[in-house]
C-alpha positions as a printed NumPy array, in Angstrom:
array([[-21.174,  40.418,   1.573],
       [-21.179,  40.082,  -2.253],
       [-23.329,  38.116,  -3.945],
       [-21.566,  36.11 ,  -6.653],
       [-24.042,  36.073,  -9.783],
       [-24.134,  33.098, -12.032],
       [-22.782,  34.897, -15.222],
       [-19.758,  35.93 , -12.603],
       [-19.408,  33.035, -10.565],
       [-18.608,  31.211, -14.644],
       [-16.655,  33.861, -15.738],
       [-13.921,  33.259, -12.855],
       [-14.31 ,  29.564, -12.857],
       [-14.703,  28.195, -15.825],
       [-10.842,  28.544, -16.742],
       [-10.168,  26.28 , -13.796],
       [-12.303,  23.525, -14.195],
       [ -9.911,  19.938, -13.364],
       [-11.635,  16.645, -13.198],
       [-10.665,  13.956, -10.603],
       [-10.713,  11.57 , -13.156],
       [ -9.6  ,   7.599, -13.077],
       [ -6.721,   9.   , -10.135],
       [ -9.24 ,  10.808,  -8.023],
       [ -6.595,  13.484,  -8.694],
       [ -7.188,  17.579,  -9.111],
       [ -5.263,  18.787, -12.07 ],
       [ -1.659,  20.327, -10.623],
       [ -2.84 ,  24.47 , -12.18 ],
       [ -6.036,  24.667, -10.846],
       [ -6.737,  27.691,  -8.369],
       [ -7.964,  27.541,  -4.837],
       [-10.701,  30.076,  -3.541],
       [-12.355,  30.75 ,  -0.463],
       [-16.646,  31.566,  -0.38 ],
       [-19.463,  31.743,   2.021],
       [-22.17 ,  29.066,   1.188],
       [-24.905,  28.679,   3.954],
       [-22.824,  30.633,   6.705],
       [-19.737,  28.189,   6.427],
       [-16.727,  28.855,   4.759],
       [-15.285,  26.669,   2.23 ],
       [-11.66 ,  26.529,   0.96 ],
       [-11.555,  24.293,  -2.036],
       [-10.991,  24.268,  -5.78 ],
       [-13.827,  24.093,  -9.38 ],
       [-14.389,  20.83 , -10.445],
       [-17.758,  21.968, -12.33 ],
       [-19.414,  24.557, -13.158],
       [-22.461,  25.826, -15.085],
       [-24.914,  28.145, -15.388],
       [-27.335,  25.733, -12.791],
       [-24.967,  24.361, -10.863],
       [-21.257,  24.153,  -9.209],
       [-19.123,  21.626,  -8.156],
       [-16.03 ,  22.347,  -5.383],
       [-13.923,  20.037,  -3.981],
       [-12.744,  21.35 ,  -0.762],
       [ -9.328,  20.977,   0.709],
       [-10.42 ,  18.942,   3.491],
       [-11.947,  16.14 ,   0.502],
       [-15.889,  17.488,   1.207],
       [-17.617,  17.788,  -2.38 ],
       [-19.94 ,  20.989,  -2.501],
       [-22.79 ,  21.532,  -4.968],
       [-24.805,  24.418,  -5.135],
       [-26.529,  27.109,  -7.176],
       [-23.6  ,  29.775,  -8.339],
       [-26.312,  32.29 ,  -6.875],
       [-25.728,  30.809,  -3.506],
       [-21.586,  31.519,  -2.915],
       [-20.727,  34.829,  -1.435],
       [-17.573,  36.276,  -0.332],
       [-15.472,  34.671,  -3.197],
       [-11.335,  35.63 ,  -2.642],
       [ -8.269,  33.691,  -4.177],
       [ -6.348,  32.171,  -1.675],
       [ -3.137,  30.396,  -3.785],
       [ -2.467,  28.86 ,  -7.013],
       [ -3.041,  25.432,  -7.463],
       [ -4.672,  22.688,  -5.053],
       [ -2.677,  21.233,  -1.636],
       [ -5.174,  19.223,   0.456],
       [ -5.042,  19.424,   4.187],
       [ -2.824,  17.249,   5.722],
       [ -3.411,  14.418,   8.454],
       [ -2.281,  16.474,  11.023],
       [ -4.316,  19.2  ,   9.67 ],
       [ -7.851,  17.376,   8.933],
       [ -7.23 ,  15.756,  13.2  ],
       [ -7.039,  19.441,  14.446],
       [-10.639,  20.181,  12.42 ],
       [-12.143,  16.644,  13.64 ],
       [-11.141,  16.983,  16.93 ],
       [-12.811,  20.812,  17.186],
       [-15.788,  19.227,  15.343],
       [-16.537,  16.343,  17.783],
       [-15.03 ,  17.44 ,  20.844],
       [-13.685,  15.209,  23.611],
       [-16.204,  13.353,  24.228],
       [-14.774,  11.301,  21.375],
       [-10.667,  10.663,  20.001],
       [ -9.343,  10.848,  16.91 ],
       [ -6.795,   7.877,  16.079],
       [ -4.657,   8.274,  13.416],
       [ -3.066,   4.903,  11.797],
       [ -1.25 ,   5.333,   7.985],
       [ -4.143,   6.003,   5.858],
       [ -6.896,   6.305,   8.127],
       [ -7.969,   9.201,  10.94 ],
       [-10.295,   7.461,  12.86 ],
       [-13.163,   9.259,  15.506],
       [-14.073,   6.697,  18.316],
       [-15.301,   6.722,  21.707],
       [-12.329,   7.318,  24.008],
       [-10.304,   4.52 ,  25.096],
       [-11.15 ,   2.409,  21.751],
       [ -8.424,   2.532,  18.89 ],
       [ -7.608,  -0.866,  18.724],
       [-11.167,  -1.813,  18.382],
       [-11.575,   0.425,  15.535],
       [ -8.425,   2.373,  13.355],
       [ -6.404,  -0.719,  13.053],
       [ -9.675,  -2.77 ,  11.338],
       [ -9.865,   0.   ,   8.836],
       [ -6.554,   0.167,   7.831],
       [ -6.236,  -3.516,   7.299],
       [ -9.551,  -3.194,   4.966],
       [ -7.595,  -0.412,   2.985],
       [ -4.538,  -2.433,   2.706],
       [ -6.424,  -5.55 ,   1.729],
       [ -8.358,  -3.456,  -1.045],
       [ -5.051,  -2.029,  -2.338],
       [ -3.907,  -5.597,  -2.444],
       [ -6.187,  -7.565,  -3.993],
       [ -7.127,  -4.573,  -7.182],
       [ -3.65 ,  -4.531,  -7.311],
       [ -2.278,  -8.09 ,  -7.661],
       [ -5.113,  -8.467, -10.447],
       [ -3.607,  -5.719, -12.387],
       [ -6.204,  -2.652, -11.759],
       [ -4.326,   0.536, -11.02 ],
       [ -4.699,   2.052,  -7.469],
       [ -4.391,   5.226,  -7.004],
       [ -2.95 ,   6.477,  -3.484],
       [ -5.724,   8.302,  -1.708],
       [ -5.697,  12.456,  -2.354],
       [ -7.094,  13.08 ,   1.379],
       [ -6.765,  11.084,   4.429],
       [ -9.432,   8.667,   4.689],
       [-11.996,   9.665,   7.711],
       [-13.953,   7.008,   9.199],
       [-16.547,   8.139,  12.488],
       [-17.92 ,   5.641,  14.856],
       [-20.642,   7.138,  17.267],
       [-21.378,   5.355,  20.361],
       [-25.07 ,   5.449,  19.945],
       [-27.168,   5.205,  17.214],
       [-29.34 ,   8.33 ,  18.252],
       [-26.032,  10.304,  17.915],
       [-25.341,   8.729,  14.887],
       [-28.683,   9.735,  13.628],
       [-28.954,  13.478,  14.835],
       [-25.255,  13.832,  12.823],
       [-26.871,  12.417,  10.144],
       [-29.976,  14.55 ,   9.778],
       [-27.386,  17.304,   9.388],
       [-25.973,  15.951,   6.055],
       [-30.054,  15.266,   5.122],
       [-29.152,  11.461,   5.471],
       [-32.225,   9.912,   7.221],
       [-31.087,   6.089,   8.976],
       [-32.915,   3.728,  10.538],
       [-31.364,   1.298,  13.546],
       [-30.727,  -1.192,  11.021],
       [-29.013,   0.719,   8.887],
       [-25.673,   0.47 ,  10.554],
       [-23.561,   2.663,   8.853],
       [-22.942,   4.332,   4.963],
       [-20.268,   5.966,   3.028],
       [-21.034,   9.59 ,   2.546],
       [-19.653,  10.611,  -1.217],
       [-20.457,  14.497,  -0.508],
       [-17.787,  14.313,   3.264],
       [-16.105,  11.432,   2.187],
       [-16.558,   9.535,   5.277],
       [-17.523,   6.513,   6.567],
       [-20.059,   6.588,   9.601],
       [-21.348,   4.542,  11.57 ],
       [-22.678,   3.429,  15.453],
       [-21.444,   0.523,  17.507],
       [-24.269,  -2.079,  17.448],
       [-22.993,  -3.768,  19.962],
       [-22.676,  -1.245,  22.61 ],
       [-18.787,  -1.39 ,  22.953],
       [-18.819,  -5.005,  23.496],
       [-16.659,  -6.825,  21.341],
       [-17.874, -11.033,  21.964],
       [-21.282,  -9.597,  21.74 ],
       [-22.969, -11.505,  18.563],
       [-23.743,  -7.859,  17.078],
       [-20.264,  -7.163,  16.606],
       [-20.556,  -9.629,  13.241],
       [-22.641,  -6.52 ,  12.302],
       [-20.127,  -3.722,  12.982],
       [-17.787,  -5.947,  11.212],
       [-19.536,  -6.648,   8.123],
       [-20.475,  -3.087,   7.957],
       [-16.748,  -1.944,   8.152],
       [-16.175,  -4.283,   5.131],
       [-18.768,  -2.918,   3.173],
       [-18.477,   1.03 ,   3.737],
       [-14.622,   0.944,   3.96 ],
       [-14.696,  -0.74 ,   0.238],
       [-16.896,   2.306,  -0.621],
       [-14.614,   4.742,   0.499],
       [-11.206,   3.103,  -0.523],
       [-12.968,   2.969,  -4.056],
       [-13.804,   6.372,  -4.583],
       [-10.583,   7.546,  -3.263],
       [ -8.273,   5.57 ,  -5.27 ],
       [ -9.548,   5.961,  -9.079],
       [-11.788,   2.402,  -8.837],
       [-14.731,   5.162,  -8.695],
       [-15.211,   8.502,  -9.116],
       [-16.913,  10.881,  -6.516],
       [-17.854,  13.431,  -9.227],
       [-19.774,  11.843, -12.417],
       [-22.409,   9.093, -11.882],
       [-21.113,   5.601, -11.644],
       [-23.456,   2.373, -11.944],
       [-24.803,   0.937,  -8.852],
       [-24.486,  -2.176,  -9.943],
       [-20.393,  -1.789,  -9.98 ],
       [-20.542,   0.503,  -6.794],
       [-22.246,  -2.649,  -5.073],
       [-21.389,  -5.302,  -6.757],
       [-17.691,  -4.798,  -5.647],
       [-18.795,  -3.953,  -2.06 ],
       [-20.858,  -6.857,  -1.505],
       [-17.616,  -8.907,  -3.489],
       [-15.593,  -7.752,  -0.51 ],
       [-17.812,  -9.342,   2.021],
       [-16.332, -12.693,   1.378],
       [-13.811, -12.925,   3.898],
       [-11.456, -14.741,   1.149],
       [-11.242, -10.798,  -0.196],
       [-10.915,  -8.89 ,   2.451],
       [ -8.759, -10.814,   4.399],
       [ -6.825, -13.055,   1.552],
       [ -3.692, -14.111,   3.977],
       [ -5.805, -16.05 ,   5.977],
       [ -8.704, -17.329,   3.791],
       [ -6.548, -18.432,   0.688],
       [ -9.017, -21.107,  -1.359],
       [-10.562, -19.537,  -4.081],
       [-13.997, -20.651,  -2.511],
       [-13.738, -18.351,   0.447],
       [-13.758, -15.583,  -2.205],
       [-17.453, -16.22 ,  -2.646],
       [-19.835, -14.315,  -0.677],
       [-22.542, -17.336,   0.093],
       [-25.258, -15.619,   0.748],
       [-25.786, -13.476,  -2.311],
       [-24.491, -17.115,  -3.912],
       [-27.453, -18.826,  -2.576],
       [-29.761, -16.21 ,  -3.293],
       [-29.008, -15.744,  -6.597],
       [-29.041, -19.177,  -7.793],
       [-32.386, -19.933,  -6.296],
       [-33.208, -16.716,  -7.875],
       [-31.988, -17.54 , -11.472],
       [-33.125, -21.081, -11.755],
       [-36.895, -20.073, -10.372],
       [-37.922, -16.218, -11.683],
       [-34.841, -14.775, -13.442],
       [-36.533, -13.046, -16.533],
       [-33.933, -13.145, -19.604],
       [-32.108, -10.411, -20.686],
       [-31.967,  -9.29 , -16.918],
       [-27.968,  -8.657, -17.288],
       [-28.565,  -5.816, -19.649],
       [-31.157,  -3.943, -17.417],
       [-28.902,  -4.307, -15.044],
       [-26.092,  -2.314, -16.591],
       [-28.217,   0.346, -18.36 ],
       [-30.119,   1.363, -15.515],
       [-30.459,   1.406, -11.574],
       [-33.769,   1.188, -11.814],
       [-34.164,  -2.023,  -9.911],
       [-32.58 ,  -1.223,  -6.905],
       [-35.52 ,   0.797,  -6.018],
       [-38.123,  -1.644,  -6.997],
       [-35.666,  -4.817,  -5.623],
       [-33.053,  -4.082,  -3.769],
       [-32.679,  -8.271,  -2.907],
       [-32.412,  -9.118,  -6.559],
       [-30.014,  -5.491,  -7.371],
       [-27.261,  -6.663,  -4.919],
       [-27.145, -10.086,  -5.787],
       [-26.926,  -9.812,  -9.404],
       [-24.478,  -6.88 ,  -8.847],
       [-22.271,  -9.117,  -7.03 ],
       [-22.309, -12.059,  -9.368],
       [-21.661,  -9.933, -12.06 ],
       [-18.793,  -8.302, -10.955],
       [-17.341, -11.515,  -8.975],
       [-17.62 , -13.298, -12.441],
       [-15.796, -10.261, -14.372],
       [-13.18 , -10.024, -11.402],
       [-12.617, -14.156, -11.948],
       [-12.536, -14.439, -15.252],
       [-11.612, -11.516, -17.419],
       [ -9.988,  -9.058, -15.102],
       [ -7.949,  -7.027, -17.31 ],
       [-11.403,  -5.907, -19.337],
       [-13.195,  -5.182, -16.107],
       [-10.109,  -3.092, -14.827],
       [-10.316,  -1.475, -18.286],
       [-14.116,  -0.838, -18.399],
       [-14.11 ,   0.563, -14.654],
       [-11.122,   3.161, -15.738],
       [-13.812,   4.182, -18.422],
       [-16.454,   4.673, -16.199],
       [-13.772,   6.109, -13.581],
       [-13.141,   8.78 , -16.203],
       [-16.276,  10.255, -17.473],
       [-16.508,  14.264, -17.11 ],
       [-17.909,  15.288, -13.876],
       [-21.496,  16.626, -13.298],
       [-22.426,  14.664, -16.756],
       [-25.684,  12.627, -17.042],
       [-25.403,   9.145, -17.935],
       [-27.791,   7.9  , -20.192],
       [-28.841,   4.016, -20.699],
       [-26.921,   4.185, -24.273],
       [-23.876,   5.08 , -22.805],
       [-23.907,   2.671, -19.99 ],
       [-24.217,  -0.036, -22.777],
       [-21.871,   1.528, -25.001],
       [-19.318,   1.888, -22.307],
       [-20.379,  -2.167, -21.271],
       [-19.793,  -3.255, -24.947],
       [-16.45 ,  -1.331, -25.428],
       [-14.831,  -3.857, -23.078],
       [-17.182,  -7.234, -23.23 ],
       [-18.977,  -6.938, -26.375],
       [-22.17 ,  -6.89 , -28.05 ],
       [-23.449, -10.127, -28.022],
       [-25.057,  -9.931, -25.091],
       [-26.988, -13.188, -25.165],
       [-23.776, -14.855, -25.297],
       [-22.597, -12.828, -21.822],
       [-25.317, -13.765, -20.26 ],
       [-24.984, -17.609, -20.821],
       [-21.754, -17.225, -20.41 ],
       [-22.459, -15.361, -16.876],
       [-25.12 , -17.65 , -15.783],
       [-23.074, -21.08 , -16.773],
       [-20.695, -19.667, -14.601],
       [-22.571, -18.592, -11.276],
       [-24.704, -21.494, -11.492],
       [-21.641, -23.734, -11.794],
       [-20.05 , -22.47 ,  -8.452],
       [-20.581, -24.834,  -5.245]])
């Protein structure tokens, strides 16, 4: 086995570096490789690299970072970067999860399920995809088409759920009913409800479909990118936005009022009229420091923030999240730029936003 060394592992990669950028796309000339990291063997292309740490995007849409110390075995396999296709990426989930599940494939989507339930699962997460597409669209963001099929898995229990997820060092909790994964790309998730669909938990294996699914379709279609560090409060803000079934499922919920998500309405009002400290807008964009200390308040400003951008000055919010969409992967992001990045499409007066903002939320019924 050789040991690729740090000085080495740069001297062969750095020529091929290609950001995903605002298209989630790998730049058309960069190489593919094949190396050992852990045991497994990883087929994929250089996104990042430095003397501390690598970024690969492999052809199955799995982001690796390591230590250039840790790859071994490196070998060129082609000039530049062809993903796996859908055909391709069922074969590898369907030796990965055996038959005690199937893998149903709908036009974006391959979906893993317990056997015997596609309808209950692929079609719902293709209509989420198409209603994303849709709505980003028709409010002139650009959508990219997705670089790798889109993998959602839905595990029958949550104790299966939760041994899969130990593996990816993901640690969940009963009521935590599913995530997006950025490193596999994937949505997973158990069935609350224990495969019954008129039980009152499915709501919750709904809403979480809504949520994770908006996740996923962002990063994969240049809203986000899955390779530089993109503020929570946009990452949630437009997931929670999507909650509101007038979003996600515009052809039947068509008044502007079923666009608002009512609970992180209510919340946030009462909120702002009772404790709301001033100036709260701008810690919110230079830092995600308050979604560890409150996690009620984080999500609830982060939606009306980005509901009130969406409504009223879409064409700087599409331009602002192309920014953000855009910076260099593996980069830091420092409070200064967050603001500086905020500013470049809203401005500086920032007590003015935040009237502005607040007149606006606390107008809506």
């Amino acid at each position: 086995m050789k040991k690729l060394l740090p000085h080495k592992w740069l001297f062969i990669f750095l020529p091929l570096i290609a950001g995903l950028g605002s298209s989630s796309q790998v730049d058309a000339q960069s190489w593919t490789f094949r190396f050992d990291l852990d045991g497994q063997e990883v087929v994929g292309t250089s996104l990042f690299n430095s003397a501390e740490k690598v970024l690969v995007l492999g052809v199955d849409g799995q982001i690796w970072e390591f230590a250039p110390s840790e790859a071994e075995s490196y070998a060129k396999v082609a000039d530049g970067f062809t993903p796996l296709s859908q055909s391709q990426v069922r074969g590898e989930l369907l030796r990965e999860f055996g038959n005690q599940f199937e893998v149903t494939g709908t036009g974006h989507y391959l979906v893993v399920h317990p056997p015997g339930q596609r309808d209950r699962w692929a079609n719902r997460f293709e209509e989420l995809h198409r209603s994303f597409q849709g709505y980003f669209t028709s409010r002139g963001f650009r959508v990219a088409p997705a670089q790798f099929p889109l993998v959602a898995v839905v595990f029958p229990t949550f104790a299966e759920y939760a041994k899969h997820s130990a593996k990816l060092g993901v640690r969940v909790t009963p009521g935590m009913v599913g995530y997006y994964s950025g490193r596999t790309n994937r949505v997973l998730m158990y069935d609350i409800s224990a495969g019954q669909e008129d039980d009152a938990f499915w709501e919750e294996n709904a809403a979480t479909m809504v949520h994770e699914a908006t996740h996923q379709t962002a990063f994969n279609a240049g809203i986000h990118s899955r390779t530089a560090i993109q503020p929570k409060w946009v990452v949630e803000g437009l997931a929670t936005m999507f909650e509101a079934p007038g979003v996600w499922n515009s052809a039947v919920y068509r008044r502007a009022s079923d666009r608002i998500n009512r609970g992180r309405l209510d919340w946030f009002q009462d909120y702002a009229a009772k404790s709301r400290p001033s100036g709260s807008l701008k810690s919110l964009i230079e830092s995600d420091k308050i979604f560890g200390k409150r996690p009620d308040i984080a999500y609830s400003e982060s939606w009306a923030v980005c509901f009130y951008l969406v409504e009223t000055d879409p064409r700087n919010f599409a331009r602002y999240l192309s920014t953000v969409a855009a910076r260099p992967p593996g980069s830091d992001y420092s409070a200064a730029q967050r603001i500086a990045d905020f500013e470049s499409a809203f401005g500086s007066n920032w007590e003015m936003l935040e009237a502005r903002f607040l007149r606006y939320i606390q107008g809506l019924k």
